[in-house]
C-alpha positions as CSV (number, residue, x, y, z in Angstrom):
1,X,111.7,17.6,54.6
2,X,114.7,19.8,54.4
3,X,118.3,19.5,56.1
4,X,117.4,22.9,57.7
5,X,114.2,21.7,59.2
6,X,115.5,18.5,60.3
7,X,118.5,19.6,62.4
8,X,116.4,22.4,63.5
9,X,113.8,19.5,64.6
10,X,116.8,17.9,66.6
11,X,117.5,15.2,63.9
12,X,121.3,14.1,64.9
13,X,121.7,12.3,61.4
14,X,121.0,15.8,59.7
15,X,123.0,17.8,62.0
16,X,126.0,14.7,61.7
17,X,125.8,15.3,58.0
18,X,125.9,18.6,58.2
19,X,129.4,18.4,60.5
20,X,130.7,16.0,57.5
21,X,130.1,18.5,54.5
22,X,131.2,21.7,56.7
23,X,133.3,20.4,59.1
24,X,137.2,21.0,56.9
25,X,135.3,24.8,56.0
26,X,135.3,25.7,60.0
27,X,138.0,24.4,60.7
28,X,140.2,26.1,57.4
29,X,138.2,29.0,58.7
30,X,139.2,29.0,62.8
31,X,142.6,28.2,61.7
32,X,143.2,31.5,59.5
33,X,141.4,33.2,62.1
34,X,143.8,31.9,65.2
35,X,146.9,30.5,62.8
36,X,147.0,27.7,65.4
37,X,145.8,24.1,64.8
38,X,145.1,22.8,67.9
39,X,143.2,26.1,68.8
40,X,141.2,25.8,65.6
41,X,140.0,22.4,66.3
42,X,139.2,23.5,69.4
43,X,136.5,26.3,67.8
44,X,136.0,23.9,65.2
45,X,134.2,21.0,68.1
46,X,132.8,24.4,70.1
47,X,131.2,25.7,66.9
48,X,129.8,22.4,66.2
49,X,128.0,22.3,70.1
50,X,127.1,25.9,69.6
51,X,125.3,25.0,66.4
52,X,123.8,22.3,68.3
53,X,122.2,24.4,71.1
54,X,121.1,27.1,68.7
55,X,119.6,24.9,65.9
56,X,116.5,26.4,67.1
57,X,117.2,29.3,66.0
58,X,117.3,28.2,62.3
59,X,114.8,29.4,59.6
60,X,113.7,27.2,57.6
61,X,113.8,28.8,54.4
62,X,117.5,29.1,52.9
63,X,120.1,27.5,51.3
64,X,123.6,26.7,53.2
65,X,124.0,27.1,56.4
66,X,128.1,27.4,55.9
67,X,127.1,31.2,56.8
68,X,125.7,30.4,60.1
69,X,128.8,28.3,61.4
70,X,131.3,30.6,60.3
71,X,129.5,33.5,62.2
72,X,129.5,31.2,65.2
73,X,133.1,30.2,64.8
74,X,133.8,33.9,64.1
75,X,132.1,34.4,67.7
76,X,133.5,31.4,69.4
77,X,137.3,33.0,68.1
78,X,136.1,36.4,70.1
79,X,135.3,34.7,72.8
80,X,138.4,32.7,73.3
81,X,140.3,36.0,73.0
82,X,138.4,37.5,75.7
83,X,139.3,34.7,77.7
84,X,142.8,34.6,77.2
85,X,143.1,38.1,77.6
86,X,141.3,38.1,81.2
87,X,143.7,34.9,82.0
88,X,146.6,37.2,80.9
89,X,145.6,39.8,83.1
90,X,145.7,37.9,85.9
91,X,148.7,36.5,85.3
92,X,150.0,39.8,85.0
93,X,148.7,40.7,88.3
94,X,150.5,37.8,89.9
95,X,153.8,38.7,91.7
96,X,156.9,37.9,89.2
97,X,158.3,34.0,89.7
98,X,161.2,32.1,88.2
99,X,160.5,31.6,84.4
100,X,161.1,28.6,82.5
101,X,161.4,28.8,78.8
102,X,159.1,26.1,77.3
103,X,160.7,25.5,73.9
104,X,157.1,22.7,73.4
105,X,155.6,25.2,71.9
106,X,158.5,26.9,69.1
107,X,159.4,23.4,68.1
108,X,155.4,22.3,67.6
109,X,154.6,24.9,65.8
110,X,157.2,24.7,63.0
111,X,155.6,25.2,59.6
112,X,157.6,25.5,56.2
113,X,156.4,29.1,55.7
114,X,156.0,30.6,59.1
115,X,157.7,33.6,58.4
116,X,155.4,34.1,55.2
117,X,152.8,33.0,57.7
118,X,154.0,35.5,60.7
119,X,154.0,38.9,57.8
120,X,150.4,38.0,56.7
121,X,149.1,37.4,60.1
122,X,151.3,41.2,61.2
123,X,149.5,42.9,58.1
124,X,145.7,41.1,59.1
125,X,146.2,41.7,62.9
126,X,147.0,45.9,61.9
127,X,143.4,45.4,60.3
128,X,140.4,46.8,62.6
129,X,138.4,43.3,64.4
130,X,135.5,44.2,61.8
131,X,137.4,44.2,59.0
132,X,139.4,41.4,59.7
133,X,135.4,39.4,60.2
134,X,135.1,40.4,57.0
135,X,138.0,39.7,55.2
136,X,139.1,35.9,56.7
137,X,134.8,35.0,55.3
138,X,135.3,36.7,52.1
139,X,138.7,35.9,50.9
140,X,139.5,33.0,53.1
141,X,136.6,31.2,53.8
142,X,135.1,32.0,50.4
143,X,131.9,33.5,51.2
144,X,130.5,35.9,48.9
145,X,128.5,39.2,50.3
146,X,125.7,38.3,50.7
147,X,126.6,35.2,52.9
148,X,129.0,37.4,54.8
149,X,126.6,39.5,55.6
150,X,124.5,36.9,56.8
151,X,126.9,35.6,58.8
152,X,127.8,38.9,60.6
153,X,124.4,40.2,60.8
154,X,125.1,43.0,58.7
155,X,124.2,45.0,55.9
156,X,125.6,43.7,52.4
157,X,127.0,47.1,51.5
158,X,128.8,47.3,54.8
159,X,130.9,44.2,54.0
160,X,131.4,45.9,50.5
161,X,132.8,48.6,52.1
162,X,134.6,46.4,54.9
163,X,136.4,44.5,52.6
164,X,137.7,47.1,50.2
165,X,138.8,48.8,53.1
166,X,140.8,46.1,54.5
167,X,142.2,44.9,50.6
168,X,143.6,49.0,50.9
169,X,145.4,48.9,53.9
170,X,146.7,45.4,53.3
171,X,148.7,46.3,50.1
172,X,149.4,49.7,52.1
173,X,150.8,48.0,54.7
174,X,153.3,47.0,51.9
175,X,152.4,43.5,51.6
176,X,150.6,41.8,49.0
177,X,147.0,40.8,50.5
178,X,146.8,37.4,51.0
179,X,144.1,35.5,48.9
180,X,143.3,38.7,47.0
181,X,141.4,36.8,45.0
182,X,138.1,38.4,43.1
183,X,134.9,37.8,46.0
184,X,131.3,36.6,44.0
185,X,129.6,39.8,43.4
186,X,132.8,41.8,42.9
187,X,133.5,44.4,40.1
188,X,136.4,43.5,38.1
189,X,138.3,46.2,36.4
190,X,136.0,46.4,33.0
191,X,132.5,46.5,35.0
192,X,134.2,49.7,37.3
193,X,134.7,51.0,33.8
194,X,130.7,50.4,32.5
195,X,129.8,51.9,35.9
196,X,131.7,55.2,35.6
């Protein structure tokens, strides 16, 4: 019987090896996505329950389903923004009280290369929400079109497109694009040449 049928059967020894071999991939994956830890482990466990309640919704023909989690961590990070954006509204709303400056957070999240960090997440956060799907499963994650596609529920060629568009603004943004590296399925520069 296959993994796919098992967890999607309810069998918690599947679905606990299937956390072990794909558990560092969401997590790699909700942490380019959010550039916090804590907030990606936090997608990282939701994605996991979310798998859990859908697994369902599985088919049973197929091969990874690395695809599926990442569209539902993808979705979990959307959802979280919604949320904190509706918090922040209502803290807006609220009449203005004495601040206190938490310095917690500044000193926590110290990393050797946060400024190279804080130019790559300003040159992905100018990217539209679509593209920027597209881009973190592609050339962060890994993914190659087809699984990308999968994940998002869209067409192959419109990740194509997707993507290229977001590699064009990146290095117009002036910035090199980080993880430009070539996506399965890509042309390099000879094919575009045999295809002209």
């Amino acid at each position: 019987m296959s993994m796919r049928v098992r967890i999607r059967d309810g069998d918690k020894a599947a679905f606990g090896q299937l956390f072990d071999e794909c558990s560092k991939s969401v997590y790699n994956h909700a942490f380019r996505l959010t550039g916090n830890w804590s907030t990606a482990e936090d997608v990282t466990a939701l994605t996991f329950l979310e798998a859990w309640r859908l697994r369902g919704r599985i088919d049973v023909e197929g091969g990874s389903l690395r695809p599926w989690l990442l569209g539902i961590a993808t979705n979990v990070v959307r959802n979280q923004r919604r949320a904190a954006r509706r918090h922040d509204d209502a803290l807006a709303r609220l009449p203005p009280g004495e601040q206190v400056p938490d310095f917690a957070d500044e000193v926590v999240g110290r990393i050797d290369d946060a400024e190279r960090l804080a130019t790559v997440r300003r040159a992905y956060g100018r990217l539209r929400r679509q593209e920027q799907d597209v881009f973190a499963l592609c050339v962060w994650a890994g993914l190659d079109y087809a699984q990308a596609a999968e994940a998002l529920g869209i067409p192959v060629g419109t990740v194509r497109s997707r993507l290229s568009r977001a590699r064009r603004k990146l290095a117009n943004f002036g910035e090199p694009p980080p993880g430009t590296r070539q996506v399965e399925g890509d042309r390099g520069p000879e094919e575009m040449k045999e295809v002209r």
